[in-house]
DRENSETOR-484785 format. One record per residue (C-alpha): residue number from 0; residue in three letters; x, y, z. Coordinates in pm, whole numbers. Each point is the difference from the previous one (the first is absolute). Layout:
N
+-----+-----+--------+--------+--------+
:   n : res :   east :  north :     up :
+-----+-----+--------+--------+--------+
: NUM : ALA :      X :      Y :      Z :
...
+-----+-----+--------+--------+--------+
This chain:
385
+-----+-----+--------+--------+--------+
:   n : res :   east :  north :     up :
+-----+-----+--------+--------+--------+
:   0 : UNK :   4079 :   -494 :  -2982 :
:   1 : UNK :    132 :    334 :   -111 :
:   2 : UNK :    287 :    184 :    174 :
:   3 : UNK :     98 :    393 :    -67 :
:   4 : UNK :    214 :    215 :    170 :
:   5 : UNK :   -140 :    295 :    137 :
:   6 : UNK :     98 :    394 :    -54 :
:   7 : UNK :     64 :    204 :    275 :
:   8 : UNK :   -328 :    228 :    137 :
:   9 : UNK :    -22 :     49 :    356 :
:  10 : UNK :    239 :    235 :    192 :
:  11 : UNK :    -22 :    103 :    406 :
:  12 : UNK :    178 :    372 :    -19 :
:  13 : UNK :    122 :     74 :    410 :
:  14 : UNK :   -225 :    361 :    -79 :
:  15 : UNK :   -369 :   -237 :    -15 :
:  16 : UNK :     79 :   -184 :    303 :
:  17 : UNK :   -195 :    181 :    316 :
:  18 : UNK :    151 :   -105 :    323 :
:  19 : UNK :   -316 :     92 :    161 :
:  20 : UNK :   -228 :   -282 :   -220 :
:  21 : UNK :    -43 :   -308 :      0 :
:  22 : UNK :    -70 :   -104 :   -328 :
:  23 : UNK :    -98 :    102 :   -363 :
:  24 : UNK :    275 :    285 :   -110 :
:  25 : UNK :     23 :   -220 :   -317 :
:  26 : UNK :   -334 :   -116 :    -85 :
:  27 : UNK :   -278 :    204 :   -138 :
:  28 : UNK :   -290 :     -8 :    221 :
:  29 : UNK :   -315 :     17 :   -209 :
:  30 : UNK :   -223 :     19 :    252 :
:  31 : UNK :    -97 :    107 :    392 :
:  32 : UNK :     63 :   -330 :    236 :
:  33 : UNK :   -218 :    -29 :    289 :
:  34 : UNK :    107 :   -299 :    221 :
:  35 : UNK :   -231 :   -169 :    298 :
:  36 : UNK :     64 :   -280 :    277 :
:  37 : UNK :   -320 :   -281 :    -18 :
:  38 : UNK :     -1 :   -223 :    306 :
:  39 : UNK :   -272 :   -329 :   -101 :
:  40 : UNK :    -31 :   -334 :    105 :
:  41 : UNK :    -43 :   -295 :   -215 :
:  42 : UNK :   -264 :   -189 :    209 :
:  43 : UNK :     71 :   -324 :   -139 :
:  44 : UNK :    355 :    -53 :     50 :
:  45 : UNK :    118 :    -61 :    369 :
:  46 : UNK :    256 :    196 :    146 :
:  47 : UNK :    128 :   -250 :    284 :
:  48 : UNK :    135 :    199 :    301 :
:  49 : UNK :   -355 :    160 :    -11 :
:  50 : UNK :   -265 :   -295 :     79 :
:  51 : UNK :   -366 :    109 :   -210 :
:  52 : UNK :    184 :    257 :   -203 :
:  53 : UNK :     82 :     80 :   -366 :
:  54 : UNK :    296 :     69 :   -169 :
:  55 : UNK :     90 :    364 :     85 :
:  56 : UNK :    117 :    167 :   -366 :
:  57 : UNK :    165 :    378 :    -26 :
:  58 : UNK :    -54 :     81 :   -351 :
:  59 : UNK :    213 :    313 :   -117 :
:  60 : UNK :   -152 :    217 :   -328 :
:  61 : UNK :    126 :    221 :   -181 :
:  62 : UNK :   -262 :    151 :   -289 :
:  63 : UNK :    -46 :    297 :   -242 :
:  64 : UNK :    -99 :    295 :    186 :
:  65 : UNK :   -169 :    296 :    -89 :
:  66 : UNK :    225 :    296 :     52 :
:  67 : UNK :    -57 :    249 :    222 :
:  68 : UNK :    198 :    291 :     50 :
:  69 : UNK :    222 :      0 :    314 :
:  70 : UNK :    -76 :   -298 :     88 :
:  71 : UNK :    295 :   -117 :    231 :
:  72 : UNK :    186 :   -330 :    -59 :
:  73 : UNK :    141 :   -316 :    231 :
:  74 : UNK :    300 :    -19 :    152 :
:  75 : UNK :    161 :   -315 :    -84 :
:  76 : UNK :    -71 :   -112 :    403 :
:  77 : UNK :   -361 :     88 :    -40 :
:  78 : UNK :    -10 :   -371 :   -232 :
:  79 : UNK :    107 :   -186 :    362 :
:  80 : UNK :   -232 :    189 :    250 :
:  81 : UNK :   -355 :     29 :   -146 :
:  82 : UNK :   -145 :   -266 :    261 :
:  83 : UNK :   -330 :   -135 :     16 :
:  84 : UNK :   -339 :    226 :    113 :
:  85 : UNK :   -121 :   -363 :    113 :
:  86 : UNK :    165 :    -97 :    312 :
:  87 : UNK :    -14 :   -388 :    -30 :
:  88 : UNK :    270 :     29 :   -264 :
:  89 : UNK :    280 :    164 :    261 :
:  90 : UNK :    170 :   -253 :     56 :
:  91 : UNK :     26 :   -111 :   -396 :
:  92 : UNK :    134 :    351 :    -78 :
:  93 : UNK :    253 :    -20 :    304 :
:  94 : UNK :    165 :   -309 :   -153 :
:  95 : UNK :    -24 :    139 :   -363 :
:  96 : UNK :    161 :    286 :    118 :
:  97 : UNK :    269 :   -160 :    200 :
:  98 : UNK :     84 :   -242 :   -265 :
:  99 : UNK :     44 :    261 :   -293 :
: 100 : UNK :    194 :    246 :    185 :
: 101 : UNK :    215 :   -288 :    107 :
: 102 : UNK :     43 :   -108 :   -345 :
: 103 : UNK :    133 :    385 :   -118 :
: 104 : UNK :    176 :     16 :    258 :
: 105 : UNK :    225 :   -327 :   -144 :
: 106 : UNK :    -41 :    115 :   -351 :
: 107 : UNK :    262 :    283 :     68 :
: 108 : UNK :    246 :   -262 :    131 :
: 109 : UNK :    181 :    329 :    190 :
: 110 : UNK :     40 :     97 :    412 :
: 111 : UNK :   -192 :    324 :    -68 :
: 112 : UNK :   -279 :   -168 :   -128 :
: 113 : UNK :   -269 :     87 :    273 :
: 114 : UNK :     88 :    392 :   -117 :
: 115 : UNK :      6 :    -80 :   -369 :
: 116 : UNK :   -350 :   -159 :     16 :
: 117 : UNK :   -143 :    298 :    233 :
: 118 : UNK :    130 :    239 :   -251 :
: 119 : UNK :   -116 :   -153 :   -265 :
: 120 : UNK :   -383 :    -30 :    146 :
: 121 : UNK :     38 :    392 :      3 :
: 122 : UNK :     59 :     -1 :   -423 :
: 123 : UNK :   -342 :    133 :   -202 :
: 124 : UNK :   -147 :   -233 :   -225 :
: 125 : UNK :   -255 :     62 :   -287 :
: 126 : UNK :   -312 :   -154 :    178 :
: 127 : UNK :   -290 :    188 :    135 :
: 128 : UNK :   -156 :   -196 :    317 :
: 129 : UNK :   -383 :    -86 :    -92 :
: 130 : UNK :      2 :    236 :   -271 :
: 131 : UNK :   -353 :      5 :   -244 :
: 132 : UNK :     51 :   -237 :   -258 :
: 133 : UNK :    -10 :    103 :   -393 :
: 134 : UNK :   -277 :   -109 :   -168 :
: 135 : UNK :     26 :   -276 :   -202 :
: 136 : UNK :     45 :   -344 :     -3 :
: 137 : UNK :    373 :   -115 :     38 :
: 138 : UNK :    153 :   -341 :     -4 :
: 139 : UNK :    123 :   -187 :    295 :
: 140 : UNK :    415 :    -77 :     19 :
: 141 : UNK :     66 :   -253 :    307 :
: 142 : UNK :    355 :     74 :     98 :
: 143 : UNK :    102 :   -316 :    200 :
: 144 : UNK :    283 :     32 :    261 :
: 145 : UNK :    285 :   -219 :     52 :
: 146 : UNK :     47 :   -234 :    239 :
: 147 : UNK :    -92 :    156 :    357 :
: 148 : UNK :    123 :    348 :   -151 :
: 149 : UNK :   -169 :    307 :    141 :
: 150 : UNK :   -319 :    106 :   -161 :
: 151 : UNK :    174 :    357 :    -97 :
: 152 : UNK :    249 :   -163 :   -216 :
: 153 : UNK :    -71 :    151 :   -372 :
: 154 : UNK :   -219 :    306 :    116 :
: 155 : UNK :    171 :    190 :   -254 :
: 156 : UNK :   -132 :   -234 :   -247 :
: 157 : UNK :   -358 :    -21 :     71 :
: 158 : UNK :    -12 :    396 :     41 :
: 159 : UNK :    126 :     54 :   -357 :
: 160 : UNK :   -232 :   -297 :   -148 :
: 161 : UNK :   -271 :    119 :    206 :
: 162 : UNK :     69 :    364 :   -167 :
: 163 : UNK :    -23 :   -214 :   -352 :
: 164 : UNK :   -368 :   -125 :     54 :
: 165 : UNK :     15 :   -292 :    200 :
: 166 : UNK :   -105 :    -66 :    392 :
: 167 : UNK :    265 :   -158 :    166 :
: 168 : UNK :    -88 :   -230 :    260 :
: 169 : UNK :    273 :   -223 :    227 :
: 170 : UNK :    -24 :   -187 :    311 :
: 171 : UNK :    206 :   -115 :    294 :
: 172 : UNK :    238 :   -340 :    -15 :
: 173 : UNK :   -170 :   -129 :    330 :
: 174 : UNK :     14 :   -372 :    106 :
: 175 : UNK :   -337 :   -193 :    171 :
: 176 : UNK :     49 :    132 :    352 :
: 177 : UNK :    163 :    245 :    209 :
: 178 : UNK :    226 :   -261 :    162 :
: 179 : UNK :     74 :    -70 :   -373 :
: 180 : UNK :     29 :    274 :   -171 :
: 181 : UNK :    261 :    -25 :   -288 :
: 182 : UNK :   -105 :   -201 :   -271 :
: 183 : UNK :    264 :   -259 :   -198 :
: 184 : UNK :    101 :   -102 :   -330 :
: 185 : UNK :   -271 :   -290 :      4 :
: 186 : UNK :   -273 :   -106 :   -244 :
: 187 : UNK :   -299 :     68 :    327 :
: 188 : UNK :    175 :    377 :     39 :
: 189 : UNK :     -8 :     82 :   -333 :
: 190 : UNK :   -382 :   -157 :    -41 :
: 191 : UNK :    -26 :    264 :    280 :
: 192 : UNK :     92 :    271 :   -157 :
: 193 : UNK :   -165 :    -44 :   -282 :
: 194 : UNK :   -327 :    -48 :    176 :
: 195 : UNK :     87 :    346 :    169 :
: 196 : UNK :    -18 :    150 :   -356 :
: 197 : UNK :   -292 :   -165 :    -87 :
: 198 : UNK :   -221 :    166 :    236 :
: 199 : UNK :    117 :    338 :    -89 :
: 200 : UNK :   -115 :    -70 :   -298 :
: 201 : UNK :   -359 :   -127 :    110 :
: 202 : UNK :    -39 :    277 :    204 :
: 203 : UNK :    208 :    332 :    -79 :
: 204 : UNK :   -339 :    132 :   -158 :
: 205 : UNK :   -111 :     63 :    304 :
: 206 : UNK :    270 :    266 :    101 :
: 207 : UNK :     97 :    105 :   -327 :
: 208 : UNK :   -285 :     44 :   -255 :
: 209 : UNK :    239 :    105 :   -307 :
: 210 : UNK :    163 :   -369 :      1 :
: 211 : UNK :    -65 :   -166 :   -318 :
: 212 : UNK :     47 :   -361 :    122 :
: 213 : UNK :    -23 :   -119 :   -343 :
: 214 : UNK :    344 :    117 :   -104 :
: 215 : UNK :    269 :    -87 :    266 :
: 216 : UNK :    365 :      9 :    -25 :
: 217 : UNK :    211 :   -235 :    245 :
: 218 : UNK :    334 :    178 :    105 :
: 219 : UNK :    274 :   -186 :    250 :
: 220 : UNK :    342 :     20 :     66 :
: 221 : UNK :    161 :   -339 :    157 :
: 222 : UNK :   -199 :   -240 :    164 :
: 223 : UNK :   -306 :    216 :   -150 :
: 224 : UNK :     93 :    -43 :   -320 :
: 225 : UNK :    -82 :   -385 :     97 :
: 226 : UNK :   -359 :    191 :    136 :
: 227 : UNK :    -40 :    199 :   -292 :
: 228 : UNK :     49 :   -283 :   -284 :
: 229 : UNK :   -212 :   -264 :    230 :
: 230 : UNK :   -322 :    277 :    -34 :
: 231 : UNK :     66 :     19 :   -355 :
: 232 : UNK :   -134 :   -365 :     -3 :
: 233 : UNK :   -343 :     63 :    117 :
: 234 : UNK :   -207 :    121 :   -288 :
: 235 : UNK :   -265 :    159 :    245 :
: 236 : UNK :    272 :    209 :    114 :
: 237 : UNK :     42 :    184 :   -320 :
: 238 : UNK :    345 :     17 :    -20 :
: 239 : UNK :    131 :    151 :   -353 :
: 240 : UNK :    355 :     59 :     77 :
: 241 : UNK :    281 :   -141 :    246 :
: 242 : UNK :    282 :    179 :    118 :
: 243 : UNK :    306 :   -184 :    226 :
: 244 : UNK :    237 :    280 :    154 :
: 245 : UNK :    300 :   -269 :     18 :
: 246 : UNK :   -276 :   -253 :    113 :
: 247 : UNK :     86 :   -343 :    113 :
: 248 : UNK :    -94 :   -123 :   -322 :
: 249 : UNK :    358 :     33 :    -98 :
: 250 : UNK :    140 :   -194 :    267 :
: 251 : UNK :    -14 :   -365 :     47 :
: 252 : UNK :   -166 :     -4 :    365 :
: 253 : UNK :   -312 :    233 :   -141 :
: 254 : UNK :      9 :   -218 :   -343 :
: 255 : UNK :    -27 :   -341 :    264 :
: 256 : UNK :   -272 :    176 :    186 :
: 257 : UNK :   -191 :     58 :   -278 :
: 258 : UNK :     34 :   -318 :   -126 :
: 259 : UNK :   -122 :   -106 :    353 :
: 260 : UNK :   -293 :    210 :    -23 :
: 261 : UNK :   -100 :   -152 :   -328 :
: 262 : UNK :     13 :    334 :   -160 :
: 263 : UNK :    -40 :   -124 :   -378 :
: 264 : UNK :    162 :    211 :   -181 :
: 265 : UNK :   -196 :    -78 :   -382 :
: 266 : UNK :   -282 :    170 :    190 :
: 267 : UNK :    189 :    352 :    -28 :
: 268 : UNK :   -142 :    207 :   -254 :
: 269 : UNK :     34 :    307 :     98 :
: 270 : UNK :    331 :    254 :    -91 :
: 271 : UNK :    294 :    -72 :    264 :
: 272 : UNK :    255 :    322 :     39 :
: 273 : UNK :    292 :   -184 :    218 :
: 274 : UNK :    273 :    215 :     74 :
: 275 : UNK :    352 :   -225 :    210 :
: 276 : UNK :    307 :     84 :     92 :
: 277 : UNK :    250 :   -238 :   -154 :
: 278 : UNK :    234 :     32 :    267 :
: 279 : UNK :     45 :   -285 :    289 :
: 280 : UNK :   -234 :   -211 :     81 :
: 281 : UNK :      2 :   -139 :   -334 :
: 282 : UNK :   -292 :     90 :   -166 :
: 283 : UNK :   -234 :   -222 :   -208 :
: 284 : UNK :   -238 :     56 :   -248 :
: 285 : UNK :   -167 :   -375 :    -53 :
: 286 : UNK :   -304 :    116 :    177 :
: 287 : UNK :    -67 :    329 :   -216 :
: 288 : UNK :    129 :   -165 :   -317 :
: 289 : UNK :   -299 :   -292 :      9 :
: 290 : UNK :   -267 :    233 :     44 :
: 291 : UNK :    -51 :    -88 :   -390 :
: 292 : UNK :   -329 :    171 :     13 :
: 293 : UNK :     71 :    343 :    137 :
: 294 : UNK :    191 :    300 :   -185 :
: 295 : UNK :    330 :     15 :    207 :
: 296 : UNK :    196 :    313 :     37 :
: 297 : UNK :    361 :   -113 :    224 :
: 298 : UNK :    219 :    288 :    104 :
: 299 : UNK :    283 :   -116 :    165 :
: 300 : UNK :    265 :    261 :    128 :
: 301 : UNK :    347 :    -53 :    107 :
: 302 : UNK :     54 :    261 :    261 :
: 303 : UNK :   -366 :    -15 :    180 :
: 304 : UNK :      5 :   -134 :    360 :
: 305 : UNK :   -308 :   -171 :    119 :
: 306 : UNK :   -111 :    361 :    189 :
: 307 : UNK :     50 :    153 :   -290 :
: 308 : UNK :   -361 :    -22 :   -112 :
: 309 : UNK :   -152 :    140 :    338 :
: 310 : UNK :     42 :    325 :    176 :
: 311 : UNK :    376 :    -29 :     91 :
: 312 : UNK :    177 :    161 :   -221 :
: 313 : UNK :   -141 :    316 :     85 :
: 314 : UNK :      0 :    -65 :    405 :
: 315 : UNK :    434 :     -9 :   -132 :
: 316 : UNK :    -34 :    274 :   -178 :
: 317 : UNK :   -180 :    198 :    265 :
: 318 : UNK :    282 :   -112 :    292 :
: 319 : UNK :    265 :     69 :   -262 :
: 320 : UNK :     93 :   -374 :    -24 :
: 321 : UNK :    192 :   -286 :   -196 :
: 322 : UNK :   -177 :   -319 :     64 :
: 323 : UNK :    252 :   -237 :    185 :
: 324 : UNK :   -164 :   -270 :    -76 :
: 325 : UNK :     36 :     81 :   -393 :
: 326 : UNK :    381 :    -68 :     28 :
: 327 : UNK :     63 :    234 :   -247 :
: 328 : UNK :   -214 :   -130 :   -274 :
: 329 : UNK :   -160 :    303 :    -55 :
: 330 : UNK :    -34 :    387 :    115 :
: 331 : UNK :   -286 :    128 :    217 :
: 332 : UNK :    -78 :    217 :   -328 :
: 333 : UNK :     12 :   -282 :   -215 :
: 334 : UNK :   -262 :   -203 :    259 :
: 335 : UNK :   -171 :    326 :     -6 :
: 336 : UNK :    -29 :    -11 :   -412 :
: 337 : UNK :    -75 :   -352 :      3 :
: 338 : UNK :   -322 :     54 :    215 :
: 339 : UNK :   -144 :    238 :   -150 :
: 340 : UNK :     32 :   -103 :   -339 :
: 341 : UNK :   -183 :   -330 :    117 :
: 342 : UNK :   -268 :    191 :    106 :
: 343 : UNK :    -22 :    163 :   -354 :
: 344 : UNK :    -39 :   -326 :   -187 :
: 345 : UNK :   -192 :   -137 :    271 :
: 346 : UNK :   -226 :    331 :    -68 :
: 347 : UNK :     38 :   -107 :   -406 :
: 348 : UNK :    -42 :   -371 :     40 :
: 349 : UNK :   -341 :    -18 :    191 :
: 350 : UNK :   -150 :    316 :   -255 :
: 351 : UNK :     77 :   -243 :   -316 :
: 352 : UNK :   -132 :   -359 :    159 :
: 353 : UNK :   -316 :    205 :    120 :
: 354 : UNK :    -59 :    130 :   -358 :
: 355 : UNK :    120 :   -328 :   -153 :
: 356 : UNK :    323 :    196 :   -202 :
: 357 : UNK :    276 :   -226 :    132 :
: 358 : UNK :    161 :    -35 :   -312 :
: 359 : UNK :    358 :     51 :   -130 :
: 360 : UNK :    -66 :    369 :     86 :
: 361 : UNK :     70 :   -123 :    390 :
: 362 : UNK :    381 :    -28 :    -83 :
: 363 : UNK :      1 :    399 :    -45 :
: 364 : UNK :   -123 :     54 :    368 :
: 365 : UNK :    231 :    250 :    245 :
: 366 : UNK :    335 :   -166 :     79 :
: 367 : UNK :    230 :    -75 :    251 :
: 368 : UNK :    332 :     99 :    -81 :
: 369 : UNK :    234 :   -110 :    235 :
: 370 : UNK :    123 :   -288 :   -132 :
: 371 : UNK :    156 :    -33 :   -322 :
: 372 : UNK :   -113 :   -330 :    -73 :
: 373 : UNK :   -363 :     49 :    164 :
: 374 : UNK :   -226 :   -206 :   -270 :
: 375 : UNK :   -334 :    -64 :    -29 :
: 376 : UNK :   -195 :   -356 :   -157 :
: 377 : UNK :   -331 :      6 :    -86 :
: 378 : UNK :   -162 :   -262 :    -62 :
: 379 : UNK :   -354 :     13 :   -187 :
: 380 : UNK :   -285 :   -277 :     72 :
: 381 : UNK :   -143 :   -220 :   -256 :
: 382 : UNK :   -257 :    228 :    -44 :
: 383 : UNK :    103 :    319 :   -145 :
: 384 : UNK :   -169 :    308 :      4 :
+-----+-----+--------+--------+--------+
């Protein structure tokens, strides 16, 4: 294990930060995003409420686009309206829709809430709805959610990856059945899930032509970091890089459920970028530290919240916000600087393990400066490059 302490790199000036955008003031964007709704059906998985159906799937995509001048861009609400052409998925979109907006709602843990969320649908974001794609052939990042989080969580995210080369492909946390619809921290739900992913993969040739299938990144923050790891396992799905976003892999009821789930960790092998906040609930790296076989990168950071890896620090910036719920740990700029300069060495981190260069050079990767003590360990596998 090696341990450095990082130099300062990233700074969020007030004069960058549009009140009118949702989104990538900080991060280059390399690339036009175009982003599309796919409503499928995966035939041979039940969906119970609905006797003789499939399992109804909303697959949101965001890809390299080719750019076209004045070509307008989404409003940040656009992401929860695009419903279905087909009309026997209605009533799937009605409870997506109910359950995400009911989930931001609580995320801003204030009485104006209803207002803050209808402003914020109004923001611009960098996305171009069903935009032509670039040519090419792009790699595939799954971003998982957490547990029965909305499916717009880390849209920020995927835009700027998706402006990097990669399609960007996430799906709804939806339980069997419409009179069940929240899934649980179980070893069936998280099978689920993973199953959910699974079929994208089989199938996301058919809407998206570009996809190369053969290189796929797995991407989840909480209970998808428990998703995103459990893919990695599959060789057919051609995982060649992990990373948790505070994933329940640091905590002992997502290390038990793994354990549960038999996920053996000697058969990771491919590069793991965990980043933790080592604030209560204790954290706990036994998981991450016996995947022997796999390069490891662990950033743990002292002021993150769990949020802090998602979209919310810039809903606080945006509604000129502290974050209650922080109790003080750290500043809404200081969330603000930790998330972005995640999504940097995210950015870094999947570039290297796709081009096999995760070597020492990792360490020197964009920083996040908030903490004075903020350390990183890598750890290499037994097989060096």
């Amino acid at each position: 294990m090696k341990t450095v302490m990082i130099l300062c790199l990233l700074v969020i000036s007030k004069e960058s930060f549009s009140t009118d955008t949702l989104g990538n003031f900080q991060l280059k964007m390399n690339f036009s995003v175009g982003y599309k709704t796919i409503y499928c059906t995966d035939n041979a998985r039940p969906f119970f409420s609905e006797p003789n159906t499939g399992r109804p799937l909303r697959l949101m995509v965001w890809y390299p686009a080719k750019s076209v001048k004045g070509q307008k861009t989404m409003n940040f609400g656009d992401y929860f309206s695009q419903g279905p052409s087909d009309t026997t998925y209605n009533r799937y979109f009605r409870l997506l829709n109910n359950n995400e907006i009911s989930t931001l709602n609580r995320q801003y843990f204030a009485p104006d809430s209803l207002k803050l969320v209808e402003d914020l649908k109004q923001k611009s974001t960098y996305s171009i709805a069903n935009a032509a794609t670039r040519n090419g052939r792009y790699p595939v990042i799954l971003y998982c959610l957490g547990l029965n989080d909305y499916q717009q969580e880390n849209t920020i995210l995927c835009e700027y990856l998706a402006s990097q080369g990669y399609i960007v492909i996430t799906v709804p946390q939806i339980g069997r059945s419409f009179d069940k619809p929240r899934l649980t921290l179980t070893r069936e739900d998280l099978e689920l899930q993973k199953s959910d992913f699974e079929f994208v993969l089989h199938h996301i040739r058919q809407y998206i032509k570009s996809a190369d299938i053969a290189n796929v990144i797995a991407v989840g923050h909480s209970f998808g970091g428990l998703t995103a790891f459990s893919l990695s396992l599959n060789e057919a799905n051609n995982i060649k890089a992990v990373v948790s976003l505070d994933g329940a892999n640091t905590v002992a009821n997502g290390i038990k459920l793994l354990k549960e789930a038999s996920a053996n960790p000697y058969l990771a092998k491919c590069p793991q970028l965990n980043f933790y906040k080592t604030k209560p609930p204790v954290f706990n790296l036994s998981f991450t530290d016996s995947l022997i076989n796999a390069k490891r990168l662990n950033i743990g950071i002292p002021k993150a919240t769990h949020f802090d890896f998602q979209n919310w620090p810039v809903y606080l910036k945006l509604a000129g916000m502290e974050d209650k719920r922080a109790g003080g740990l750290r500043t809404t700029d200081e969330a603000i600087e930790i998330y972005f300069s995640a999504c940097l060495i995210i950015k870094e981190f999947i570039s290297k393990a796709l081009n096999k260069k995760l070597d020492n050079s990792v360490l020197n990767m964009p920083a996040i400066t908030v903490a004075k003590d903020y350390q990183v360990n890598y750890n290499k596998n037994q097989n060096d490059y």
